[in-house]
C-alpha positions in Angstrom: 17.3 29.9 12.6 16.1 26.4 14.6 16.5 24.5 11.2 19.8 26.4 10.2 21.1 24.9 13.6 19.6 21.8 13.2 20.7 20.8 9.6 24.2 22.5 10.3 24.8 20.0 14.0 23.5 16.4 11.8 24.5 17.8 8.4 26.7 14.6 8.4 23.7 11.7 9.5 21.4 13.8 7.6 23.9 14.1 4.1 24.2 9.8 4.4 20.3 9.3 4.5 20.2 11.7 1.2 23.5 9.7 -0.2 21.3 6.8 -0.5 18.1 7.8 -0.8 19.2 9.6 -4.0 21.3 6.5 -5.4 17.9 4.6 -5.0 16.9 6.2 -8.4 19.0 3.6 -10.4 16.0 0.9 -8.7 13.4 3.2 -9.2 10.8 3.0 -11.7 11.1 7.0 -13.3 14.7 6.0 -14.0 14.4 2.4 -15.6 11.2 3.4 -17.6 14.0 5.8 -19.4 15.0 3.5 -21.3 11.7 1.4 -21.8 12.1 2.1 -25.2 14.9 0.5 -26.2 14.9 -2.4 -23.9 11.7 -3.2 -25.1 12.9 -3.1 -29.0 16.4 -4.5 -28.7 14.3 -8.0 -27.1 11.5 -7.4 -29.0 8.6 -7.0 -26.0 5.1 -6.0 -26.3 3.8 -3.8 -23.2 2.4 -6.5 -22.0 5.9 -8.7 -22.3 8.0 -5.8 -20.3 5.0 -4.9 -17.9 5.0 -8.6 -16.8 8.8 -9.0 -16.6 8.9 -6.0 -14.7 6.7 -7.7 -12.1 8.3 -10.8 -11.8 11.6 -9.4 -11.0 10.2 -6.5 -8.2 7.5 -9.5 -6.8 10.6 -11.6 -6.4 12.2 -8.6 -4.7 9.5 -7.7 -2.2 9.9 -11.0 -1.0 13.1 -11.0 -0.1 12.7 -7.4 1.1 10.6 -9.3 3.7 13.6 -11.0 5.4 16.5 -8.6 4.5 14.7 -5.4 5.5 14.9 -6.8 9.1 19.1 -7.0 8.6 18.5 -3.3 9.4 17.5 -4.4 12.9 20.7 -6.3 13.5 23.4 -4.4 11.8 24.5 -0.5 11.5 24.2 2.0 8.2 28.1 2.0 7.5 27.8 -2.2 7.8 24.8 -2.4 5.5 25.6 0.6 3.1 28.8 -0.8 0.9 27.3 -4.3 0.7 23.6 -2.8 -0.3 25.3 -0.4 -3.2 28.1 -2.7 -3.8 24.6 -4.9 -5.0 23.1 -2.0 -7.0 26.2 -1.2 -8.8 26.4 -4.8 -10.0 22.6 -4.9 -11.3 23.3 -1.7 -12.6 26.2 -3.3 -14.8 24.0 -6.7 -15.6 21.9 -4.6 -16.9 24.7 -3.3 -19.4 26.0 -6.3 -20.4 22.8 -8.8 -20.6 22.2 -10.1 -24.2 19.3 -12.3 -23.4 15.7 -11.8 -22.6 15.2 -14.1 -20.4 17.8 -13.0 -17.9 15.7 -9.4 -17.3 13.9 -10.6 -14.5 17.4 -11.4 -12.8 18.5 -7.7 -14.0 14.8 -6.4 -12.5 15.4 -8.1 -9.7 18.4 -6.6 -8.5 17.8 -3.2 -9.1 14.6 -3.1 -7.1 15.7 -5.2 -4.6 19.2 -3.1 -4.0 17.6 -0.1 -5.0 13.8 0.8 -4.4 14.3 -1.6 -1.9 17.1 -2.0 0.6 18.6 1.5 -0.1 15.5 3.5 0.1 14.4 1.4 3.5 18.1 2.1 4.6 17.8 5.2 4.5 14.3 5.5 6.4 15.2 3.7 8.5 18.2 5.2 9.9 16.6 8.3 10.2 13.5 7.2 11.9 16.1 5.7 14.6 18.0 8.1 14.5 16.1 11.4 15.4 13.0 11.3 17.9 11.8 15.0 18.3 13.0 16.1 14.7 11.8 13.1 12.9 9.9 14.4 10.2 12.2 17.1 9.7 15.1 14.4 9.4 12.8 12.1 6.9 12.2 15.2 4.6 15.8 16.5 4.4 17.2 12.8 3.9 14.1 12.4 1.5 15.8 15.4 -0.8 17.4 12.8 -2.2 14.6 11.2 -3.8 13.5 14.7 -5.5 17.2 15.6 -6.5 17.3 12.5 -8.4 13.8 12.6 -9.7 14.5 16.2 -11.0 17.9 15.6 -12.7 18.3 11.6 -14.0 15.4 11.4 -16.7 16.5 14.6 -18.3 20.3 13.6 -18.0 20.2 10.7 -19.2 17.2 10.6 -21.7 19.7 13.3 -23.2 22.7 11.7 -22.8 20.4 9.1 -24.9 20.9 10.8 -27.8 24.7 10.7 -27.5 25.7 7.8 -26.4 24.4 4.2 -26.4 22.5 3.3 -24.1 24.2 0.6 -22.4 26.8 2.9 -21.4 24.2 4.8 -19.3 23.8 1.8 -17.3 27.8 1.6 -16.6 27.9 5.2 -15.8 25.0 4.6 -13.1 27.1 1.7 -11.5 30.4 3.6 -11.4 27.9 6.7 -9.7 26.8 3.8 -7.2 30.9 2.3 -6.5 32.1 6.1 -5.8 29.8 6.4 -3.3 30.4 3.9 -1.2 33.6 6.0 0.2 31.4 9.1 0.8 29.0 7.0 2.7 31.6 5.3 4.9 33.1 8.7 5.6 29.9 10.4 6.6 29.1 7.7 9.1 33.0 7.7 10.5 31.4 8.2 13.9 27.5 6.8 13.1 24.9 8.1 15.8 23.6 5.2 18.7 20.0 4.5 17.5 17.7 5.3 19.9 15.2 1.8 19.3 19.0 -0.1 20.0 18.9 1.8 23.3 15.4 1.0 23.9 14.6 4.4 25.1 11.1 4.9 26.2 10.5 8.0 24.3 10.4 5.8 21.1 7.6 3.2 22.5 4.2 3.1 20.1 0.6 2.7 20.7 -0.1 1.1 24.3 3.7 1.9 25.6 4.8 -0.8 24.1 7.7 -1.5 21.5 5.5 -4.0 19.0 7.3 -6.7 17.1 6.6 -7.9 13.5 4.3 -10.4 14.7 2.5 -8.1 16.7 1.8 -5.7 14.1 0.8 -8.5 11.6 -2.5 -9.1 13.8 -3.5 -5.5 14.8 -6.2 -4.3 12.3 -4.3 -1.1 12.2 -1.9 -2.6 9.5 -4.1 -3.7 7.5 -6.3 -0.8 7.3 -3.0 0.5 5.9 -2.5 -1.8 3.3 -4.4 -0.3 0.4 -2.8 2.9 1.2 0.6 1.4 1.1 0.0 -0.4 -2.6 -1.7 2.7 -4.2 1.0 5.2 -4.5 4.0 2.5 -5.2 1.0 0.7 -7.5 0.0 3.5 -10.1 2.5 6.3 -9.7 5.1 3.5 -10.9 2.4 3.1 -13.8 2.6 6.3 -14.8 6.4 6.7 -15.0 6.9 3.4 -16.1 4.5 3.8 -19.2 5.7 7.8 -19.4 7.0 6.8 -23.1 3.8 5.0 -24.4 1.7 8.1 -22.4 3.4 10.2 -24.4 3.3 8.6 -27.9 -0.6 8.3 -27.9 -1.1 11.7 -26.5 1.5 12.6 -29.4 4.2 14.5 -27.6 8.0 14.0 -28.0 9.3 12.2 -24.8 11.5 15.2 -24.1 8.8 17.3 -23.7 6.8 15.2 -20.9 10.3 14.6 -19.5 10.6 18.3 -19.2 8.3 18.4 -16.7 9.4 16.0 -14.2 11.4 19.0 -12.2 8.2 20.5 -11.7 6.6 17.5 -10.7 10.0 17.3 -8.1 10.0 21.1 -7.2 5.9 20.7 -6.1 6.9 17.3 -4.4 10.0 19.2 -2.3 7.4 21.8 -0.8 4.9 18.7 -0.2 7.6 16.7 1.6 8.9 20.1 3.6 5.2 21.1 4.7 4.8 17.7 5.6 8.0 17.1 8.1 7.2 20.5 9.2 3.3 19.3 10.2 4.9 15.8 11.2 6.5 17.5 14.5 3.8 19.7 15.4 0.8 17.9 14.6 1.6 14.5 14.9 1.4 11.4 12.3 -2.4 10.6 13.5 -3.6 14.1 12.3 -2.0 13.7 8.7 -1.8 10.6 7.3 -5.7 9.9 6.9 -5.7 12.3 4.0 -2.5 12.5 3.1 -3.4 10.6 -0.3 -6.9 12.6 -1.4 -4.5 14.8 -4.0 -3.7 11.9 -5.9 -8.1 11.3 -6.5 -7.6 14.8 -8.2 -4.7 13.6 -10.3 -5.4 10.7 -11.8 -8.5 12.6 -12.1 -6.9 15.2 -14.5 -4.9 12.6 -16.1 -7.4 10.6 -17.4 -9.5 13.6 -18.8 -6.3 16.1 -19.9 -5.3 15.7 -23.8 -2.5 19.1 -23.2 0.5 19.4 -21.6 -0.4 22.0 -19.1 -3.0 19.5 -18.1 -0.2 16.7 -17.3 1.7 19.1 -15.1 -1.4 20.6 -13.3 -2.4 16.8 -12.9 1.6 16.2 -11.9 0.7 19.3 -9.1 -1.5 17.2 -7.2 0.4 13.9 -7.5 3.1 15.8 -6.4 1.0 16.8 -2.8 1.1 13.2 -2.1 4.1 11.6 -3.2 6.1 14.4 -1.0 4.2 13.9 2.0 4.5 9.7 1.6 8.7 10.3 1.9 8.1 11.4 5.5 4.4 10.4 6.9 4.3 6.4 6.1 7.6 6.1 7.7 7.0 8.2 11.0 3.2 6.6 11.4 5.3 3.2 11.3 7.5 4.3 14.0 5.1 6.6 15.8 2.1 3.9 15.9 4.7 0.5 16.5 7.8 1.9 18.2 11.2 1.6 16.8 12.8 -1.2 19.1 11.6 -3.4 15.4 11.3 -0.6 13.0 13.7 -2.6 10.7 11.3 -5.3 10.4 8.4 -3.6 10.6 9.1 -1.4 7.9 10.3 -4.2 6.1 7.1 -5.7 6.0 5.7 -2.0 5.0 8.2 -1.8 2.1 7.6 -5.4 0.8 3.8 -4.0 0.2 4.8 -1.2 -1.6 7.4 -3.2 -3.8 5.0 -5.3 -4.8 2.5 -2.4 -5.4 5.2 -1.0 -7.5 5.4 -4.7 -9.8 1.5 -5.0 -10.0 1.2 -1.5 -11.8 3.1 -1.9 -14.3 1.6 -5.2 -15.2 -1.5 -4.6 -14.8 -2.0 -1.7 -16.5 0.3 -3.0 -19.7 -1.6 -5.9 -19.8 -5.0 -3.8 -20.3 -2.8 -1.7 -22.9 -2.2 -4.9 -24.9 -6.1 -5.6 -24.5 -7.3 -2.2 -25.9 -8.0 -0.2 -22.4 -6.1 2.8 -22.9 -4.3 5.1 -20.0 -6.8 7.3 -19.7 -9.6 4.8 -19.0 -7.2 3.4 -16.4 -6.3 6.5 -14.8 -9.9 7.2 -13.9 -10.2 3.9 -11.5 -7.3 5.0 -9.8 -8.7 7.7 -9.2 -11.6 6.2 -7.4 -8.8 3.5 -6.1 -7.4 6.5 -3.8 -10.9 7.4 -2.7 -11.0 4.0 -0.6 -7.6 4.5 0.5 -8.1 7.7 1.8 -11.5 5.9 3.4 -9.4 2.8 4.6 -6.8 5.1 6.7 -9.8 7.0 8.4 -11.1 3.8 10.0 -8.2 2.5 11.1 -6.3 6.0 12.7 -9.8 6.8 13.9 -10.2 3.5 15.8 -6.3 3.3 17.1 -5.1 7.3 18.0 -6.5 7.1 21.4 -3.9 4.3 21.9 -0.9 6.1 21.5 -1.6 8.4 24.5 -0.9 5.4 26.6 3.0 5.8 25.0 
């Protein structure tokens, strides 16, 4: 009945953060990696090729997410929102029309940048500011967004695949991106006063104290963090980005890994649920130190698994973590730092995890071109999360005590 009440009074705020959080797919890696295949035979790239292109363009991107994430300091949702997707619908198009090679790092560029990027920190962002006592709540309904699009693009479009050519896919998804634009502007007619722009105390972090960029660059705290923010971004991008070459070897039509995607989705909805739900009762300092020992398990299973069933029991556990890591990274941020600079902050957050999502891919299709097959490489991950999970213990362990002086 309290949720009923509380998604029917913001449906509005709450319907803009899931706008754009589900029009990030067309920067995301489980869309782009659709269509691998033929991007990688119509410019004739090895793994290894595409894998490094691939991080070029999103290194490039996390860079500039560095500087333009903090525009979400400085200017409002319905200011930022046209100009963002007005961006992804034109990389969207590049990516239609581009007939050379060496202009896919441009292409890669501006879909992660607009997409992954800017929309998806958008999005956080806003709510973060937006909602104090409901914050996780807010983060996981705006975060249905990411799931929706998760569960329904690949097998849209890796069907619509079969139809039409490719290239039109792309034009479709920057149409999606231009007809949006008007829903956005009319869901934030009347956009709520963020809280950090009113500097209200209830949204101070650790010590009482509304931390800056600068600040937050020399507390240990971050960097604790910093493993924890590459991993996910780092090899869950891997895996969806090498989805058609993981299936190939394991000798599985694409469809049928595809298919199980909206189970991978379903599991990550009651993750990212649970995980708002535990947000506002428990607090960010209780949660987030093991928020990421599912994905040991998974990586786990995916390096040992030769079935099906095995990829979606492995896809379970992924699933446990990539839910909770749409709503706990983003209210630690704001819960540990304040959110007087959550804009730049969390653009210095997202940058990581950009460029987490670039070194996956290259990394791990450069070892493919060497001979070290998935499997191999998802048992290091594995034991990669292990010191993550480790690394977020020491830090929240030596910091919690601050935030009572908030």
């Amino acid at each position: 009945m309290v949720f009923s009440a509380f998604f029917r009074q913001n449906l509005l705020w709450l319907g803009a953060g899931g706008l754009l959080t589900f029009l990030s797919s067309f920067g995301q890696t489980f869309f782009i990696s659709i269509f691998s295949g033929e991007i990688r035979a119509e410019f004739g790239l090895s793994h290894g090729q595409w894998g490094g292109i691939y991080t070029l363009g999103t290194s490039i991107s996390a860079i500039v997410m560095i500087w333009a994430g903090g525009l979400t300091d400085l200017f409002r949702v319905r200011v930022l929102g046209p100009l963002i997707l007005s961006g992804l619908a034109s990389a969207c198009l590049l990516m239609a029309i581009n007939p050379f090679a060496a202009c896919l790092p441009i292409v890669i560029f501006g879909l992660r940048f607009f997409g992954q990027g800017m929309t998806s920190h958008l999005a956080v962002v806003a709510m973060s500011r937006w909602f104090l006592a409901r914050r996780g709540r807010a983060l996981s309904i705006a975060s249905l967004g990411f799931s929706i699009g998760e569960a329904c693009l690949p097998i849209i479009f890796v069907t619509l695949m079969s139809v039409m050519n490719w290239h039109h896919l792309w034009i479709i998804a920057a149409l999606i991106c231009l007809i949006s634009i008007p829903v956005l502007m009319a869901a934030l007619r009347n956009e709520r006063t963020p809280q950090s722009m009113l500097q209200s105390e209830s949204s101070l972090g650790m010590d009482g104290l509304h931390w800056t960029r600068n600040q937050a660059l020399k507390h240990s705290l971050f960097w604790f963090m910093v493993p924890a923010l590459l991993g996910p971004s780092a090899f869950n991008t891997a895996f969806f980005f090498h989805q058609v070459h993981f299936a190939e070897i394991n000798g599985w039509d694409h469809l049928e890994l595809v298919a199980l995607f909206p189970f991978y989705t379903a599991f990550g909805v009651g993750s990212m649920i649970i995980s708002g739900w535990l947000l506002d009762r428990l607090g960010t300092a209780r949660i987030i130190p093991f928020f990421q020992s599912p994905m040991v398990v998974a990586f786990a299973v995916f390096g040992f698994s030769e079935s099906l069933p095995g990829v979606l029991l492995g896809l379970f556990f992924m699933a446990m973590t990539t839910g909770a890591n749409t709503t706990v990274p983003n209210a630690f941020w704001a819960e540990f730092y304040g959110t007087a600079n959550i804009g730049s902050i969390k653009a210095m957050a997202a940058a990581v995890m950009v460029l987490g999502s670039a070194i996956g891919p290259g990394i791990t299709g450069v070892l493919i071109d060497q001979g070290i097959g998935l499997e191999t490489q998802f048992l290091g991950v594995s034991a990669y999360f292990l010191l993550t999970t480790l690394s977020m213990n020491i830090g929240v362990r030596r910091n919690k005590v601050r935030l009572s002086s908030a």
